[in-house]
C-alpha positions in Angstrom: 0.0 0.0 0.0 2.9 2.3 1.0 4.5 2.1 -2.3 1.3 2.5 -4.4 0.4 6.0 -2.2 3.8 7.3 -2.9 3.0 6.1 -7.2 -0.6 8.4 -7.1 1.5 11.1 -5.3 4.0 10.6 -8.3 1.3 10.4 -11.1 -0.9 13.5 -10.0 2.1 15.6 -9.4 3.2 14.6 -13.1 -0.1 15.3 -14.1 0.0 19.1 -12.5 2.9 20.2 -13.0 4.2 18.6 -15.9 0.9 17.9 -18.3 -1.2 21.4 -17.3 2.3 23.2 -16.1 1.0 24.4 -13.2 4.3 26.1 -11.0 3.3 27.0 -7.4 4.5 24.9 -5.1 6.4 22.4 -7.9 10.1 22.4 -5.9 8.4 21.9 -2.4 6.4 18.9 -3.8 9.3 18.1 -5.8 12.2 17.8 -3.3 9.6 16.4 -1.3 9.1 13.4 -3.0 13.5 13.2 -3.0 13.0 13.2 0.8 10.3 10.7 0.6 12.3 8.2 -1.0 15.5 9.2 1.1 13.2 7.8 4.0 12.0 4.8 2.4 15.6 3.6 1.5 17.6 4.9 4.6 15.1 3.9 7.2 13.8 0.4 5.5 14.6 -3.0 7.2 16.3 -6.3 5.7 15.0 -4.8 2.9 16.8 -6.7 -0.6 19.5 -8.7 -0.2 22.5 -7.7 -0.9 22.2 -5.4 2.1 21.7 -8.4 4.7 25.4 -9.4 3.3 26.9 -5.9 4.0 24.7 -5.6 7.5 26.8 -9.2 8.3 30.3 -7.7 8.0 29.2 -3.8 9.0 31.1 -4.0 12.5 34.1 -5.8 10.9 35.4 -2.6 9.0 38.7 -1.1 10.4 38.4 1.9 12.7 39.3 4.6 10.7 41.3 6.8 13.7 43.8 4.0 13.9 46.1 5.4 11.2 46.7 1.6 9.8 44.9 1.7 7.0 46.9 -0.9 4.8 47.3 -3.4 7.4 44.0 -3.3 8.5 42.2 -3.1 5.3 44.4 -6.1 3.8 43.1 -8.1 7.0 39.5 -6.8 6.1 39.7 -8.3 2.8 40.9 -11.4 4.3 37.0 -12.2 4.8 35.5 -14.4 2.1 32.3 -12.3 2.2 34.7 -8.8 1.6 38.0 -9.6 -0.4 35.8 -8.2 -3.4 35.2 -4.7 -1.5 37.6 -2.1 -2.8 40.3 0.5 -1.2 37.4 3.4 -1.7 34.2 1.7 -0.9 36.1 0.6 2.8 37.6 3.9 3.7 33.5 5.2 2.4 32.6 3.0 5.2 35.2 3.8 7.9 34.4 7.4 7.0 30.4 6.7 8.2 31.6 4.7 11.4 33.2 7.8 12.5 29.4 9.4 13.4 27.8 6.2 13.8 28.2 1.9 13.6 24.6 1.6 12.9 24.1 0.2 9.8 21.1 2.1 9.1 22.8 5.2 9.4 25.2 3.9 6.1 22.1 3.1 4.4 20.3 6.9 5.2 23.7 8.4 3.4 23.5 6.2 0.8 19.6 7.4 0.3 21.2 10.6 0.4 23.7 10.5 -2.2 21.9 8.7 -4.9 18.5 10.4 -4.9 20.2 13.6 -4.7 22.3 12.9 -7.7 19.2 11.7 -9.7 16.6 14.8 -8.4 19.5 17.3 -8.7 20.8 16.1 -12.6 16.8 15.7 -14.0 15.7 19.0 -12.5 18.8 20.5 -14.5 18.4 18.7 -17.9 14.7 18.1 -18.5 11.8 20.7 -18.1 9.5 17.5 -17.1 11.2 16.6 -13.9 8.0 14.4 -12.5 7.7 12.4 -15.4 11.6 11.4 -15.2 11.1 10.8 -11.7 7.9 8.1 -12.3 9.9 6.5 -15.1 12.6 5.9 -12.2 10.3 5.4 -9.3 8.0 3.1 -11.4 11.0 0.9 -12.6 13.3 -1.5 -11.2 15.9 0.6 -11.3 14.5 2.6 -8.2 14.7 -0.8 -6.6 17.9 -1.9 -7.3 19.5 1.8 -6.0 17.4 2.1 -2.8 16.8 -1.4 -2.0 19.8 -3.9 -3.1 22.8 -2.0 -4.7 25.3 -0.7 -2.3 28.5 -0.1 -3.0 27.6 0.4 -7.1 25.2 3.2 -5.5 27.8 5.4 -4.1 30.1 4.9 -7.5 27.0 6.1 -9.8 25.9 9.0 -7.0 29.6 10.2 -7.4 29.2 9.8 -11.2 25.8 11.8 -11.7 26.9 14.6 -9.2 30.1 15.4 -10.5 31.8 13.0 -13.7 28.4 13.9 -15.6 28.8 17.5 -15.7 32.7 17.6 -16.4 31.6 15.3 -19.4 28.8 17.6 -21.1 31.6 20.6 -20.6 34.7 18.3 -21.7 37.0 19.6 -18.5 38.7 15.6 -19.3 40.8 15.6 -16.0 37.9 16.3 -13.6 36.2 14.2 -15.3 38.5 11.3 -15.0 39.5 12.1 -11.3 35.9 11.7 -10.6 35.4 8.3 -12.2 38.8 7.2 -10.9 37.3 7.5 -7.3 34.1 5.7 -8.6 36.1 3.0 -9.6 38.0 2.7 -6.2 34.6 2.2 -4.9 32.9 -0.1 -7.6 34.6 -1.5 -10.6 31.1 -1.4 -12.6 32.5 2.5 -13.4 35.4 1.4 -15.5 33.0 1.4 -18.9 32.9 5.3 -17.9 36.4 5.7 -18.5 35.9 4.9 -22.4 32.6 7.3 -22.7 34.1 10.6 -23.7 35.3 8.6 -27.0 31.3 9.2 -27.7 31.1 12.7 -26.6 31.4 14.5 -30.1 29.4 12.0 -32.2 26.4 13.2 -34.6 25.2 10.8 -36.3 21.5 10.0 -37.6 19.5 8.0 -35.6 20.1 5.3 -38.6 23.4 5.8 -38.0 23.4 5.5 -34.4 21.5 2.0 -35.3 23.7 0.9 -37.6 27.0 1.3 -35.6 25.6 1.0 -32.4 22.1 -1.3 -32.0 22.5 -3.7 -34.7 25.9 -5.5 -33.8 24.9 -5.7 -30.2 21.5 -7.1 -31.1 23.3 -9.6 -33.2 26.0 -10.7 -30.7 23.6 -10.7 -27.5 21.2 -13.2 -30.2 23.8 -15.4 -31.4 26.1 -15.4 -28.7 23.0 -16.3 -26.3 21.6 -19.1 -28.9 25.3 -20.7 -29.0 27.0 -19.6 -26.2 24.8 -19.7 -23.8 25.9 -18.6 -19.9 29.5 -20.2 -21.1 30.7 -16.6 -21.1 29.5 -16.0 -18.0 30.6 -19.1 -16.3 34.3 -18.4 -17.8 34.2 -15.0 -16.1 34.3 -16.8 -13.4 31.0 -17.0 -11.9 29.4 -20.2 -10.5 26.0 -19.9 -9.8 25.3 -19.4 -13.2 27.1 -22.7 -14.0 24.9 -24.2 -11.9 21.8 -22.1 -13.6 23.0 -23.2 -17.0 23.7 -26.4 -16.6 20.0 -27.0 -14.9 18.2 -25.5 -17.8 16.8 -26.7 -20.7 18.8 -25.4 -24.2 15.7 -23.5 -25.3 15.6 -20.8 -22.3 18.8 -19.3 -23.9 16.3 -17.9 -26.1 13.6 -16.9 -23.7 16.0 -15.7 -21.9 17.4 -12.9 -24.7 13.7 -11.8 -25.6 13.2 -11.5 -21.3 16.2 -9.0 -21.0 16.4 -7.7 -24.9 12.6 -6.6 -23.9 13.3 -3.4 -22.2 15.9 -1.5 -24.2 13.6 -2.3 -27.6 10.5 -0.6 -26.2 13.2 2.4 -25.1 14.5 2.0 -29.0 11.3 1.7 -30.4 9.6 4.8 -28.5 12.9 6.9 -28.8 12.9 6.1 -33.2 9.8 6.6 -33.8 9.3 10.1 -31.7 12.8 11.7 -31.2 11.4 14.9 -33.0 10.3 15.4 -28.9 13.2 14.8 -27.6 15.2 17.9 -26.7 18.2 17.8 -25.2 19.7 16.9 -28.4 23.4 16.2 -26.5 22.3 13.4 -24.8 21.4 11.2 -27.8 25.0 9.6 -28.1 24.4 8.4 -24.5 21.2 6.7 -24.8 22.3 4.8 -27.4 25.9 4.0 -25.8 23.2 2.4 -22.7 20.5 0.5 -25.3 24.4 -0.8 -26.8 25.0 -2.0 -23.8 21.4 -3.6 -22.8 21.6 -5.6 -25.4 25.5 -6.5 -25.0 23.8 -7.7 -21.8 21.5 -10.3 -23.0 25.4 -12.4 -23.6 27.4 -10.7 -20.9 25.1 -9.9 -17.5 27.7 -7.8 -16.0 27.3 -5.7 -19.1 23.6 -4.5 -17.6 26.1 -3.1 -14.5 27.5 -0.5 -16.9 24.0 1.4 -18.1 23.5 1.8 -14.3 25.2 4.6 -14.8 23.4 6.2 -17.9 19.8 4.9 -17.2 18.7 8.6 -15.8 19.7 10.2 -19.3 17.2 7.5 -21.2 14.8 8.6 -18.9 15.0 11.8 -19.6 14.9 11.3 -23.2 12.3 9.0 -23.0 10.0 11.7 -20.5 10.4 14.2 -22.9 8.4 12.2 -25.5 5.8 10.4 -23.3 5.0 14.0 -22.0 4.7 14.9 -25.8 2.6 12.2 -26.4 0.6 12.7 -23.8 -0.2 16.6 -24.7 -1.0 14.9 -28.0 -3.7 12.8 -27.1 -4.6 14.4 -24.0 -4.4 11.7 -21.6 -1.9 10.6 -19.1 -3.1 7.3 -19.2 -0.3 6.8 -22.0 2.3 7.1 -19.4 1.7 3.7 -17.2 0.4 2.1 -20.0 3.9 2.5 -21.0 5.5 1.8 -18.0 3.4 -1.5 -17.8 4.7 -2.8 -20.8 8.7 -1.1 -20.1 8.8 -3.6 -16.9 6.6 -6.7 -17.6 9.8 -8.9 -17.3 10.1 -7.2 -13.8 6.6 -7.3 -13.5 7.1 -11.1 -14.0 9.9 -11.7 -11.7 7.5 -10.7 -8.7 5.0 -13.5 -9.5 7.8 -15.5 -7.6 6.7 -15.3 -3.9 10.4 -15.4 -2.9 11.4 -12.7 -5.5 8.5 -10.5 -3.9 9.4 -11.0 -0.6 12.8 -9.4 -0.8 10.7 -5.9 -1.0 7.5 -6.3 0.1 5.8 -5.7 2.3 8.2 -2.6 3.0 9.4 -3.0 7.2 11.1 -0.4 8.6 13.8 0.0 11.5 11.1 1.6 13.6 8.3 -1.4 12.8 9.5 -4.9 11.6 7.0 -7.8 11.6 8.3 -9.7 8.9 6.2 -12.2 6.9 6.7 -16.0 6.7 8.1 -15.8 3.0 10.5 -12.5 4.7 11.6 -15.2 7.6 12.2 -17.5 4.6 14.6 -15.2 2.5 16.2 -13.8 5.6 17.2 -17.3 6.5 18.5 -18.7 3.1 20.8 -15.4 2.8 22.1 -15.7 6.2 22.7 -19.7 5.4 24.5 -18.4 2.0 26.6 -16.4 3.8 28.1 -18.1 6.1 
């Protein structure tokens, strides 16, 4: 229920202010709704789970006033659960512990940073900052920032608040300091080091397809038909060996059309309607991220990189759906949209487990977790230790 208030708040908001462009009062409700979801990620309880694994090892960070940093991060990483944490993300940590140990206190400045980053780049690059903000909020990416991502969180907060602008304005070495800390942090941020190779492009949108859309449809295709989750089990990871190996041949395919599902409806919207769009320097971008959603469909790490870049395609895509909707002179076209955007997500919560991870939403201050909840929380302990 909480999470379907805070989507009508969402919807009429974008139906006031950016539909009938109504402006009294649009920054209070706006940076309201960036403290509502500051709330409902800091404040949230065993919540996702990749928080549950950083909760496990929170007190096991160094102290950060003992001035032996190397020592005691290279015994830090001596933990099964942490020798992937890097130098950045660690000294992040110890930074937090100086004010507080309480885990929920790392998760509030995490709320902080991201939805900051997000609120503060859409109100600068789109004049339909509500729309932008119920593509995000209405997606999984809003889920995956607030409610499971940690340490990638802080790398793409870092990237949006800073590395973003010094790209638009090509100042190269504040740019690259910026992304060199992101890295430190998360090593999802190293695609970011090759983006400015993009930065002067302009090409057609046939073009873009040609060089950009079409050789990653065709390797994410073929490589998933023949290859499978080889690729990904040579990188090195074995739970999708054991995924693969229990799976009949044909879900390679089902599996391409679940994940090449979302960046063609972004495509096929953006092709058909980028006479809307009109922040005409961020074109290059979105089709650097739809590149890499399909490269994805092959290579899942590959879906880490867009992480980055998924604001700007909502942008782009907000400035047409608001067009559209002028057009026609309904809203409606907006979730009806968004519906069909997320129905592999959409899908993935018709698994009671899957579901359970976020809701119902418990917070620190009320926690009475479901049976399914007590489930998940007990297979993610058991996989940790």
């Amino acid at each position: 229920m909480l999470y379907l208030i805070i989507l009508l708040i969402i919807l009429c908001c974008t139906y006031q202010f950016d539909l009938k462009r109504r402006l009294h009062k649009k920054w209070i409700f706006y940076w309201s709704i960036c403290i509502i979801f500051i709330l409902l990620s800091g404040l949230r309880y065993h919540i996702g789970i990749d928080p549950l694994i950083y909760e496990n090892n929170w007190n096991r960070y160094p102290e950060f006033w003992d001035f032996n940093w190397s020592k005691d991060i290279e015994k830090f990483r001596s933990i099964p659960e942490t020798e992937r944490y890097r130098t950045g993300w660690i000294i992040y940590v110890m930074i937090i512990q100086i004010f507080s140990k309480e885990f929920f206190v790392g998760q509030i400045v995490n709320a902080i940073l991201i939805n900051l980053a997000i609120f503060r780049l859409v109100k600068k690059y789109t004049s339909h900052p509500f729309t932008v903000i119920l593509i995000y909020y209405g997606s999984f990416t809003f889920v995956e920032f607030n409610f499971e991502l940690m340490r990638e969180t802080v790398a793409v907060s870092l990237f949006l608040l800073w590395a973003f602008e010094y790209y638009l304005k090509k100042k190269w070495i504040k740019y690259y300091l910026v992304v060199l800390c992101a890295y430190q942090i998360h090593p999802s941020a190293m695609m970011m080091f090759v983006m400015p190779l993009i930065r002067n492009l302009n090409l057609t949108n046939i073009q873009y397809t040609i060089f950009f859309i079409v050789p990653s449809v065709i390797i994410g295709l073929l490589g998933r038909v023949f290859l499978g989750d080889f690729l990904n089990i040579l990188l090195g990871d074995k739970a999708y060996a054991a995924e693969y190996f229990s799976r009949v041949p044909e879900s390679n395919l089902n599996y391409f059309f679940m994940y090449a599902f979302k960046p063609t409806l972004l495509l096929g919207l953006y092709l058909c309607f980028s006479k809307y769009v009109t922040q005409k320097q961020l074109i290059p971008i979105f089709f650097f991220s739809i590149f890499f959603m399909y490269i994805s469909t092959l290579v899942y790490t590959a879906a880490r990189f867009t992480n980055y870049i998924i604001i700007i395609d909502y942008i782009i895509i907000g400035d047409i759906l608001v067009s559209l909707a002028k057009k026609f002179k309904t809203i409606i076209i907006m979730p009806i949209y968004l519906t069909m955007l997320y129905i592999p997500n959409i899908y993935q919560y018709t698994n009671p487990t899957t579901l359970a991870r976020h809701y119902p939403y418990r917070c620190i201050f009320y926690n009475n977790p479901t049976q399914m909840q007590k489930i998940m929380e007990r297979d993610a302990y058991r996989n940790i230790r």
